[in-house]
C-alpha positions as CSV (number, residue, x, y, z in Angstrom):
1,X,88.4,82.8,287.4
2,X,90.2,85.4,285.1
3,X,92.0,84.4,282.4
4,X,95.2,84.3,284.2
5,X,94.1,81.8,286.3
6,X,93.2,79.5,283.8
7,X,96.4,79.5,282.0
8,X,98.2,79.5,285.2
9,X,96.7,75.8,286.2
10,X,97.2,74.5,282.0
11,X,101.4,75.9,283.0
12,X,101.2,73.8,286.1
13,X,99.7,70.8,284.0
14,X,102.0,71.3,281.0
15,X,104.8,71.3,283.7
16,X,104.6,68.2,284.8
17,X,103.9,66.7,281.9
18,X,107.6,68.1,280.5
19,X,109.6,67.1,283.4
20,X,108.6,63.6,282.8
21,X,109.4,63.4,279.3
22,X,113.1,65.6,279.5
23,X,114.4,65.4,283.5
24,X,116.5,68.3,284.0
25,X,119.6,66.7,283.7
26,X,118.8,66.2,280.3
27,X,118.0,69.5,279.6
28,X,121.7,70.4,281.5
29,X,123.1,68.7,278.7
30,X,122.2,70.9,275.9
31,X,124.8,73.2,274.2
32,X,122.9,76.4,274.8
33,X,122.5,75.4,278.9
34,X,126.6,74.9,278.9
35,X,128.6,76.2,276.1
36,X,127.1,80.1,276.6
37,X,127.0,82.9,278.8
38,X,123.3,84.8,279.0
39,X,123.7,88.2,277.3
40,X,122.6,91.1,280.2
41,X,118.6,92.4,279.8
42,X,119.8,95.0,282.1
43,X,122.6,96.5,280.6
44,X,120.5,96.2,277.1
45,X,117.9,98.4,278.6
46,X,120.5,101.2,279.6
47,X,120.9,102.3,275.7
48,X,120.0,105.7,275.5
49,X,116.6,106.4,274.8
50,X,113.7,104.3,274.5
51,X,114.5,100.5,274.7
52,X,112.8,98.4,272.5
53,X,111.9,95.1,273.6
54,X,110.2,93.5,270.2
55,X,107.9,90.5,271.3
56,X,107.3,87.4,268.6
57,X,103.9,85.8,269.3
58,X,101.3,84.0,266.9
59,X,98.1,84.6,269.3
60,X,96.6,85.9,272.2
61,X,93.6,84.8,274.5
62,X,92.0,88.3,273.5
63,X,92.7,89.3,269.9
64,X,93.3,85.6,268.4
65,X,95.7,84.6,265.5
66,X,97.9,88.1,264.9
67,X,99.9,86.5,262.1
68,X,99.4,83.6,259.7
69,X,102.8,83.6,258.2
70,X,104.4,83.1,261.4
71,X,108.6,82.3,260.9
72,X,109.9,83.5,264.4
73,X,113.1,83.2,263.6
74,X,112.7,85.6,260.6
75,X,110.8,87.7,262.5
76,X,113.7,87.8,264.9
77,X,116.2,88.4,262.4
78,X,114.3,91.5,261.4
79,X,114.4,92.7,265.1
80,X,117.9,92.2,265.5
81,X,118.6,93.9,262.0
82,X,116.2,96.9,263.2
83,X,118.0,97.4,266.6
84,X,115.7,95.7,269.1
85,X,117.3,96.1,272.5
86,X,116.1,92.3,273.2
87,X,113.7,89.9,271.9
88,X,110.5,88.8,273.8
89,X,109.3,85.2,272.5
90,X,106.2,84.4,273.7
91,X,106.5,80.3,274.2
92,X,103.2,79.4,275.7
93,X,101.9,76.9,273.6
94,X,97.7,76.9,274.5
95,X,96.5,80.0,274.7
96,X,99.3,82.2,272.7
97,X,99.7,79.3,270.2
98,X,103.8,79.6,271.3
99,X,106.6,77.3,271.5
100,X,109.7,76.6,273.8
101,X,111.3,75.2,270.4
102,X,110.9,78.5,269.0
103,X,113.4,80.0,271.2
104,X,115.6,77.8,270.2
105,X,115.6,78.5,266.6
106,X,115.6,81.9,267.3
107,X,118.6,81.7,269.4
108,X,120.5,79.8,266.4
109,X,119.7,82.8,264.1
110,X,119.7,85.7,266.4
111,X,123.1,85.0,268.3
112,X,124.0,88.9,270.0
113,X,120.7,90.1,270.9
114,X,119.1,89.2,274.7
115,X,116.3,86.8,274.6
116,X,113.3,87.2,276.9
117,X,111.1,84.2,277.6
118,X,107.9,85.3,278.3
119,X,105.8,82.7,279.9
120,X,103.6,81.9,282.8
121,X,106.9,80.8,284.6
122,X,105.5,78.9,288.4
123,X,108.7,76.3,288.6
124,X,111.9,76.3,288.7
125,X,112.4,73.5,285.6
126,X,111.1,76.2,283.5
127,X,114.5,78.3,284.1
128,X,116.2,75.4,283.6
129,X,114.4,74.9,280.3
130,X,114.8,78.4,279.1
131,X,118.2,78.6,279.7
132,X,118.5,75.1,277.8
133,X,117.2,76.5,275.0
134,X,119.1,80.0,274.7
135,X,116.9,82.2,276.4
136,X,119.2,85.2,278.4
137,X,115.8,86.3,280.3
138,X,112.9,85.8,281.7
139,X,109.4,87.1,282.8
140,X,108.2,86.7,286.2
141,X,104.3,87.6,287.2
142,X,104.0,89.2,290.4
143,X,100.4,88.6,290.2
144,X,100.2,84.9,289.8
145,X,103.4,84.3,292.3
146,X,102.9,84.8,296.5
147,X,105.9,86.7,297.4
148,X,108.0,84.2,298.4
149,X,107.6,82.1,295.4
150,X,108.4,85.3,293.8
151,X,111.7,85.5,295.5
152,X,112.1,82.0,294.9
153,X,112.4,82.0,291.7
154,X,113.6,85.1,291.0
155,X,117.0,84.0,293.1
156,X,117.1,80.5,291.1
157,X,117.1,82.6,287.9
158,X,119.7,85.0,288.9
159,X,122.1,81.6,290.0
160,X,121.0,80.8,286.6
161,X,122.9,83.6,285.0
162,X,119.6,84.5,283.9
163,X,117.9,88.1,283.9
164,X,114.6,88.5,285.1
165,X,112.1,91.0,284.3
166,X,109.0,90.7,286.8
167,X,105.8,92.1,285.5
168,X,103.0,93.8,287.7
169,X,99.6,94.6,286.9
170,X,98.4,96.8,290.0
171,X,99.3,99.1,293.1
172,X,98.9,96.1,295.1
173,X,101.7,94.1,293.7
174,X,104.2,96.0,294.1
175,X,104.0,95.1,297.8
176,X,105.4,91.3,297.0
177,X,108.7,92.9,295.7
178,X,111.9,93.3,297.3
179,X,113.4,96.3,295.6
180,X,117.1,94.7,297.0
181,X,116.7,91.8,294.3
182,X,114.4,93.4,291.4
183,X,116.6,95.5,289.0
184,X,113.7,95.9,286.6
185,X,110.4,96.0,286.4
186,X,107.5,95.8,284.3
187,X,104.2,97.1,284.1
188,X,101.6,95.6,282.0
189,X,99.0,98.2,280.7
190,X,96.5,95.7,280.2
191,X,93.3,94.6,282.7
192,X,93.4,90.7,282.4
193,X,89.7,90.8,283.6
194,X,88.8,93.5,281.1
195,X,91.5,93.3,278.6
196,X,91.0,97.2,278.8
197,X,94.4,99.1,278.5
198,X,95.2,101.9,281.0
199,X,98.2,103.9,280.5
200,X,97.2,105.9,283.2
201,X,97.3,103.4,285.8
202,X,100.6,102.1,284.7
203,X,101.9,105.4,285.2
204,X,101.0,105.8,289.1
205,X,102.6,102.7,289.5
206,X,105.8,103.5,288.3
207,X,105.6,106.6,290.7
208,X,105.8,104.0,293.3
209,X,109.1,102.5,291.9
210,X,112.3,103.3,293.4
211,X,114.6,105.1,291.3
212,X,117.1,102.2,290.8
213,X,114.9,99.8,289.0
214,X,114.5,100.0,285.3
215,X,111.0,100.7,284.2
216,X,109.4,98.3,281.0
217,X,105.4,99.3,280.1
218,X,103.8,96.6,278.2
219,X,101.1,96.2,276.3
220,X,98.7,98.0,273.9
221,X,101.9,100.0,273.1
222,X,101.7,101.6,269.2
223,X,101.4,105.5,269.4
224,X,104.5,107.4,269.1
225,X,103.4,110.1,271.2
226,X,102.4,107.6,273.8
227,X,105.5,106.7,273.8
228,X,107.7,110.3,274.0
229,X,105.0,110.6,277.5
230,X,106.7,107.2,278.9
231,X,109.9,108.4,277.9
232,X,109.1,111.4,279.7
233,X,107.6,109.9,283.1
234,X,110.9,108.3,283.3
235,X,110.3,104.8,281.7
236,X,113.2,103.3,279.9
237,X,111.9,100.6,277.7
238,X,108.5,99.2,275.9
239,X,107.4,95.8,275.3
240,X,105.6,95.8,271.7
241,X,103.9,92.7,270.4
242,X,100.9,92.9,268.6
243,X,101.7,96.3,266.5
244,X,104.8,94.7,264.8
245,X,102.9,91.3,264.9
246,X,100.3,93.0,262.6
247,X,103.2,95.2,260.5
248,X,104.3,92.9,257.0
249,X,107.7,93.7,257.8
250,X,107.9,93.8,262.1
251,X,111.5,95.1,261.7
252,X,110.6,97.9,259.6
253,X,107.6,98.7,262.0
254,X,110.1,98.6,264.8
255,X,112.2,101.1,263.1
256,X,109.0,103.2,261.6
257,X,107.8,103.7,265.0
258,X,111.4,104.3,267.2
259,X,111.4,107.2,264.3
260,X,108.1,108.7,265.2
261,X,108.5,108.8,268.7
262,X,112.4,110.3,268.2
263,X,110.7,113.3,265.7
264,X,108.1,113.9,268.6
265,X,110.5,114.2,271.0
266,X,113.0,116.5,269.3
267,X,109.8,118.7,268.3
268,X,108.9,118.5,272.0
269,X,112.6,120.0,272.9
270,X,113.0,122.4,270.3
């Protein structure tokens, strides 16, 4: 089993375990579920330039702890000061040492800047509890979804008032979407068997995306030229985590790196 297959059965464990202990209509009755509308992933994407999607997380399965001092919703005041086009907060809680509570902090500090939950979403009480706890977006996996749970869920976020950006991994998965419902898409750079990153495999698979559909790459993201080429191939946002995780200020790294790439770029044209 890779490693997305073990955290996909601990998300299906952890799920059931929630909806006993907070039913959904509980979770309705929370002030971020009714008293707001979801701020628009999509139209944060369409600033010009490269979107910046800055990603909170304590942890990951491959590189362990990334930050000791870990105060997400400092962090996430940083991003918003710095001009993040959204916020991803990574909330699962075994193997990325995340929180669902975090979002909600963040959300009371961070009120005008689109929240992405990114999780190892398999149910539809987890769009429930994101929305309950501020989140404007979320993350589908094409890979650990069949297509019609895919579409499933995708649809239930949407009547949500929830965004959705749906990650793929390979050639193959592109073949569960339907390009009438997906308005962006993401592709993760990373091998979850090998943990290897591939920019070059990314890239053929955004060849393959219709021209419609925003384009996210994620993952292994921290070179400023790397990021002019992406610009270039047509991709319209990145997803950095573990370069700003690693920075002592992450907002200053944000802003350090947008910089770079924008120096590179106009050296590129001129």
């Amino acid at each position: 089993m890779s490693i997305l297959d073990d955290i996909i059965d601990d998300t299906r464990d952890l799920v059931q375990r929630r909806k006993q202990e907070t039913p959904v209509s509980e979770l309705k009755q929370r002030p971020f579920y009714d008293e707001r509308e979801p701020l628009s992933l999509v139209e944060a994407l369409k600033e010009r330039g490269m979107s910046f999607i800055a990603e909170i997380k304590k942890a990951s399965p491959s590189k362990g702890t990334l930050r000791d001092h870990f105060d997400p919703a400092d962090i996430a005041q940083q991003y918003a000061q710095h001009d993040a086009a959204a916020i991803s907060v990574l909330t699962e809680p075994l193997h990325f040492q995340g929180s669902i509570e975090h979002m909600a902090w963040i959300r009371a500090h961070v009120p005008d800047t689109p929240l992405l939950r990114k999780d190892f979403i398999v149910d539809p009480y987890q769009l429930v509890e994101a929305r309950a706890v501020g989140a404007d977006a979320v993350l589908l996996i094409a890979t650990a979804l069949d297509p019609g749970r895919l579409s499933e869920l995708h649809a239930a976020a949407t009547e949500l008032g929830l965004s959705c950006l749906v990650e793929v991994y390979s050639l193959d998965d592109l073949d569960k979407i339907d390009w009438d419902q997906v308005n962006v898409l993401g592709v993760n750079n990373r091998d979850l068997t090998t943990f290897e990153v591939n920019l070059e495999r990314s890239l053929r698979i955004f060849e393959r995306v219709p021209a419609h559909v925003g384009r996210v790459a994620e993952s292994g993201l921290s070179d400023p030229e790397t990021l002019v080429r992406l610009r270039e191939a047509g991709v319209n946002g990145v997803l950095i985590g573990e370069h700003f995780m690693r920075a002592e200020a992450p907002g200053k790294a944000l802003s350090e790196l947008r910089a770079d790439a924008k120096k590179i770029a106009a050296q590129r044209a001129g």
